[in-house]
N, C-alpha and C positions, 0 to 999 in steps of 0.2 A: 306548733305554730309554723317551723320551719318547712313542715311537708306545706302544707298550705301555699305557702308563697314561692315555691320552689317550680319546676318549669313543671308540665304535667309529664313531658317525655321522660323525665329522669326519675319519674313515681314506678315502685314496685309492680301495682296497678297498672302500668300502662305497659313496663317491660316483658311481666309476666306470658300475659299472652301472643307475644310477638316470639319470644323463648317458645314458648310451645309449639305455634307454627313449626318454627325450625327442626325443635327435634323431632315432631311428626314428621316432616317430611324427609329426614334424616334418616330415621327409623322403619318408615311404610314400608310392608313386604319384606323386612328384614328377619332373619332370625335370633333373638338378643340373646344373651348370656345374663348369667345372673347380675352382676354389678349392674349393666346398660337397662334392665327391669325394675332395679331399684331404682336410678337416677329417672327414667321415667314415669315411673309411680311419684316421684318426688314434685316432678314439673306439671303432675298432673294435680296436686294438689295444688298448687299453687295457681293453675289455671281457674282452678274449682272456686278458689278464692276470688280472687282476680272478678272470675262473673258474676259472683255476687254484689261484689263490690259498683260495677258497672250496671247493675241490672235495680240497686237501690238507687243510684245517679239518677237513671231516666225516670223511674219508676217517681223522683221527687218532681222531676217534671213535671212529667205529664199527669200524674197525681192519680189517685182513685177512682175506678177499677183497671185503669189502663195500664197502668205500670205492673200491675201481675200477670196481665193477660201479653205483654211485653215478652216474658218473659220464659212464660208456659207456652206460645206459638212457637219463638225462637227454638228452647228447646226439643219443642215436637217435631217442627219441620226438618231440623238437622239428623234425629231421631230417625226419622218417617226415611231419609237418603238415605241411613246407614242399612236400614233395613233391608230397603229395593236393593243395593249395590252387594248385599251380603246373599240375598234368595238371588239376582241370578248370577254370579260367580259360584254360589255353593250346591245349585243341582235337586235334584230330588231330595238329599236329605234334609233342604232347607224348608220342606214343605210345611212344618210346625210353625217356623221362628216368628212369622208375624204374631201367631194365637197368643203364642210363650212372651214374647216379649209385651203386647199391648197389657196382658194379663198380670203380668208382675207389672207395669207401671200401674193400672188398676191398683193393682193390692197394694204397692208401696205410696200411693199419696193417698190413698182414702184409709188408709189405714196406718202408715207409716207416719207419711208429711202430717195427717189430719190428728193423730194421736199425739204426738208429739209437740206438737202449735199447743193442743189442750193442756198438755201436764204443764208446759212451761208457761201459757197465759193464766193457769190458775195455780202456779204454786205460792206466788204470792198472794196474788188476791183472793186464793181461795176459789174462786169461781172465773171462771172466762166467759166474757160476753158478747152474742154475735148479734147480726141481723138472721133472724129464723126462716123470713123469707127468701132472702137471696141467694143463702145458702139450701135453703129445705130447693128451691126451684133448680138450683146446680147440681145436688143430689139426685133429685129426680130427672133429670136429664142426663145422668153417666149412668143409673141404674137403666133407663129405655135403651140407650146405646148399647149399653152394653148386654141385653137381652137380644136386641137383632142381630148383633153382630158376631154375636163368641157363643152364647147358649141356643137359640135358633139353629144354626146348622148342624150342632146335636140331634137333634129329633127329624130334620127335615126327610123326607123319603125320594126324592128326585135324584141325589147318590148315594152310595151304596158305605162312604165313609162316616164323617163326620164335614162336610164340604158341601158347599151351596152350589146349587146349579149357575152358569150364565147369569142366565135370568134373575133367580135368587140374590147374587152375589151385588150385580145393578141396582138392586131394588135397596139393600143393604146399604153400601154407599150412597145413593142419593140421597136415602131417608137420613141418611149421618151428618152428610152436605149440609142436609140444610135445619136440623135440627141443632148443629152446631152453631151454623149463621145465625137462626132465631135467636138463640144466648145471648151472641156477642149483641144482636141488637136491642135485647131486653137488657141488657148490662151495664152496657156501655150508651144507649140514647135512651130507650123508653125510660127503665125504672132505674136506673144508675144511683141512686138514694138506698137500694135493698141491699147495696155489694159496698158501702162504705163503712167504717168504722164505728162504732156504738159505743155510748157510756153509760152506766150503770141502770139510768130512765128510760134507756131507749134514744136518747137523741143523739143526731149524727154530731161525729166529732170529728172537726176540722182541721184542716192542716197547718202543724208548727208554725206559727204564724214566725217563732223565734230563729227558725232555722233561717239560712243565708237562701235565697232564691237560687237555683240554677239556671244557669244562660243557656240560651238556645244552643250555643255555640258548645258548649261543656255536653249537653244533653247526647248531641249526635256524636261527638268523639268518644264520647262513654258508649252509644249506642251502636258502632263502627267496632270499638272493641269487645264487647260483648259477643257481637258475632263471632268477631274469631278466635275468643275464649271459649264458645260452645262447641266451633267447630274443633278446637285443639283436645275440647274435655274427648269429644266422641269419637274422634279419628283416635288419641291415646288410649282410651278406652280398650280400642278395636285392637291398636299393638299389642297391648296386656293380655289380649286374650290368651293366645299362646301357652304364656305363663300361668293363667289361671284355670284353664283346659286340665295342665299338667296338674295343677294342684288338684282340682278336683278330681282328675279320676287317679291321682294317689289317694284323695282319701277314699275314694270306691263312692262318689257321689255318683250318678245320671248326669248325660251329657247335658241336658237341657237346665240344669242347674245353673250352668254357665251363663245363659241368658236370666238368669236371675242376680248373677253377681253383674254382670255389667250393666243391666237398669239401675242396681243401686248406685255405680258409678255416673252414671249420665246423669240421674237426678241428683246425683249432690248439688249442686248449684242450686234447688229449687228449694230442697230440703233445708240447706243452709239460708236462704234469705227468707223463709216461714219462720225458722227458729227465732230471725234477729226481730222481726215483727210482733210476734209472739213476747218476746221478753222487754220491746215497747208498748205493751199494753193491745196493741191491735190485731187482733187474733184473728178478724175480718179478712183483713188480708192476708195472715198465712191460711185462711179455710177457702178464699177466692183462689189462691197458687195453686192447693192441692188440689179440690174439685176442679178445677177448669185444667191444670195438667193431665188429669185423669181423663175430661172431657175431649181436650185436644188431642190427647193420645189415638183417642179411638175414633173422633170424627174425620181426625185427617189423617189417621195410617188406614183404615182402613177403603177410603176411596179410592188411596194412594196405589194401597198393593190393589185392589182392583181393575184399572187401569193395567198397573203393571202386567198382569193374570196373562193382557193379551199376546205378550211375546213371551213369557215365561213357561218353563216345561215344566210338565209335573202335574200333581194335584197341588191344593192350596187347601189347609187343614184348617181351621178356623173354630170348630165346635168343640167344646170345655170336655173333660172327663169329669165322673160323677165327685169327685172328690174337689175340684174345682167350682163346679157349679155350688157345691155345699159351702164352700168358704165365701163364692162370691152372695149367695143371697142371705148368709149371718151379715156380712160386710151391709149391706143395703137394710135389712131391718137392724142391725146397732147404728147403723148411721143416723138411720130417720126416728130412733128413740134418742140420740144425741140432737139431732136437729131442733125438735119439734121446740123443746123447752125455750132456746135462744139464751143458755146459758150452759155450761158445763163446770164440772170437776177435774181434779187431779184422776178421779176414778173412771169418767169417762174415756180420758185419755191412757187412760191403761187397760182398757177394753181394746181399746185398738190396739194399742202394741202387742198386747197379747193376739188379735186376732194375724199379726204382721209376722208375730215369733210363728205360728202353727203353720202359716203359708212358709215361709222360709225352711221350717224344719219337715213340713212332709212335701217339699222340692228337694229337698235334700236326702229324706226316707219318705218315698214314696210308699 
């Protein structure tokens, strides 16, 4: 009761993220020694925290389906900067990282975040209950994305790699623009009834009538720090890397692996507020966080790095290898035999983590 009435500046919640600031900007460009990797990893959970924390504040606000979609832009846009600032300080070899990176978010919320909402909304109840619609229509919209964007430049014959022409590349991005845009406005105006919570009949379930309301005023100081709990998750993330480079090619992993350990870090924050949803009964909105992060992933990194393309040197690599393409359309037909019912298992959701262990382990052995 004491946190409650106590000021909001002196909440762990509020200090957290201001802490991280710090030692990000303490740290940038530094080279750390072991102790300053662990105290960093330490602040970065605590940021992890922190935005979850902040990102259920707003999310009670502004209420269904806003508050996830909150949260999944937040994190993509920060995402989508670290990428651009990573391809051009990093050169040629960074000609992969958009593919590698959109692609592990791909696979870790439609497989990860989404498997995981399931075991945890159905281990009590047995079953987890969604909207079929809003969810089957979100599905279908990261699998088309994710067909123009990352599997199309596979096969295309205009170059000579795995990389879309100019023209190609445009055409990609726009169609991303605006089939993303359509979402948000089928989501959030048109049909916003298909992306809210559901009980056992089918009917929408409403909001905690019991809960305390949030003020306007709490909303945007939660939503002020959020932001700079995502930016503190992803700029620490980026210092880690170092450290996790190293570990990896001690264990004799692929460099690209890397960009698989740091999605899972960035999407903590997403993964952790699906969980807490999930084990409130509302599974809705942990499967609006993952589809629509997956969604945002790829509708606004990839316009992003297209733009970017035009001062960047290099090629821009974007098309799957065949062992990838393989995991992502298992991923898209278990998804839509998960969907279609508007109810899941324990078993459904361990279809995906198994589909999440195979991507992890053959990035790991390729």
């Amino acid at each position: 009761m004491a946190s409650r009435t106590s000021s909001p500046w002196l909440r762990w919640t509020t200090i957290a993220p201001v802490v991280a600031v710090v030692v990000l900007a303490v740290t940038w460009g530094r080279v750390l020694g072991t102790v300053p990797v662990i105290i960093v990893a330490v602040v970065l959970a605590a940021a992890v925290l922190a935005a979850v924390h902040h990102a259920e504040v707003v999310a009670h606000r502004v209420g269904e389906p806003f508050g996830s979609l909150v949260l999944a832009v937040a994190v993509t846009v920060i995402e989508v900067a670290l990428i651009v600032t990573l391809m051009i300080s990093g050169g040629p070899k960074t000609a992969s990282l958009a593919r590698d990176t959109v692609f592990a978010a791909v696979m870790i919320t439609c497989n990860g975040i989404l498997g995981l909402s399931l075991l945890v909304g159905a281990w009590r109840r047995k079953t987890a209950v969604f909207n079929a619609e809003g969810t089957g229509s979100a599905l279908a919209t990261v699998a088309t994305l994710a067909t123009l964007s990352l599997v199309l430049p596979t096969f295309t014959t205009s170059r000579s790699g795995p990389e879309f022409s100019p023209g190609q590349l445009a055409f990609a991005a726009i169609a991303s623009l605006i089939l993303y845009g359509l979402f948000v406005v089928t989501q959030t105006v048109r049909h916003r009834d298909f992306f809210l919570p559901i009980d056992d009949e089918g009917a929408v379930v409403e909001e905690d009538s019991h809960a305390k309301p949030t003020t306007t005023r709490t909303a945007l100081f939660s939503l002020g720090l959020l932001l700079v709990a995502l930016v503190a998750v992803v700029g620490l993330a980026k210092v880690e890397s170092p450290a996790i480079e190293a570990g990896v090619a001690a264990l004799g992993y692929p460099q690209s692996f890397v960009g698989v350990v740091i999605a899972l870090l960035v999407l903590l924050p997403e993964t952790l507020a699906a969980t807490n949803a999930a084990r409130r009964d509302r599974v809705q909105v942990s499967l609006n966080l993952a589809l629509g992060s997956a969604m945002a992933s790829i509708g606004l990194t990839i316009p992003a790095i297209a733009l970017a393309s035009i001062w960047l040197s290099g090629p821009l690599l974007l098309g799957l290898d065949a062992t990838q393409i393989v995991l992502l359309v298992i991923t898209v037909v278990v998804g839509a035999l998960t969907v279609v019912p508007g109810r899941a298992t324990r078993l459904q959701g361990g279809v995906h983590l198994a589909l999440l262990a195979a991507f992890v382990f053959l990035a790991a052995s390729p």
